[in-house]
C-alpha angles and dihedrals in degrees: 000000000000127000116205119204133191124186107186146154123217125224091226118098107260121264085024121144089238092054083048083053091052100049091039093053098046083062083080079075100071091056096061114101115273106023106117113173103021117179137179115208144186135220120254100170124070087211084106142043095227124091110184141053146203120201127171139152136239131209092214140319080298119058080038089062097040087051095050076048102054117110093224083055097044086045094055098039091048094033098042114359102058087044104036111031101074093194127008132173107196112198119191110202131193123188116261112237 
C-alpha cells in the first residue's frame, strides 16, 4: 500500500469562490482507477503555512503510476494546480513492516 500526501496553500484568498473551484475540481481525482480512500483536509494548527491536504491510497506501485499517468491527473495538475497551489510539499508512504 502506498499512501500519497500533499500539504499545499492556494493563491487564491481564503473562502473565495475560486478556492471553493479548486477544491471542487480536484474531487475528479478520486474517480480515477486506483485511488481508495481519497480525502480532501484542511489545516487546524497554525504550525504550517499550508491550509489545506490530499490524501489518498494505492493498491500497489502500480495502480500509483498509472494514477500520476492518468490523463484526468496530468489535466488537473497542467490546467489548475501549476497556476493555482502557491507551495506545496508532496509526501509518498509505505507501511513499515
Amino acid at each position: 500500500m502506498i499512501r500519497h500526501t500533499v500539504a499545499f496553500r492556494l493563491r487564491h484568498a481564503p473562502g473565495s469562490d475560486e478556492e471553493r473551484q479548486f477544491l471542487k475540481a480536484a474531487l475528479a481525482l478520486a474517480d480515477i482507477p486506483g485511488v481508495e480512500r481519497f480525502e480532501q483536509l484542511r489545516q487546524t494548527s497554525p504550525k504550517n503555512d499550508f491550509r489545506f491536504g490530499f490524501s489518498m491510497e494505492f493498491a500497489d506501485q502500480t495502480a500509483y503510476t498509472n494514477y500520476n499517468e492518468h490523463p484526468v491527473h496530468t489535466g488537473f495538475v497542467a490546467e489548475r494546480w501549476l497556476t493555482e497551489v502557491e507551495d506545496f510539499l508532496e509526501i509518498d508512504y509505505e507501511p513499515l513492516d
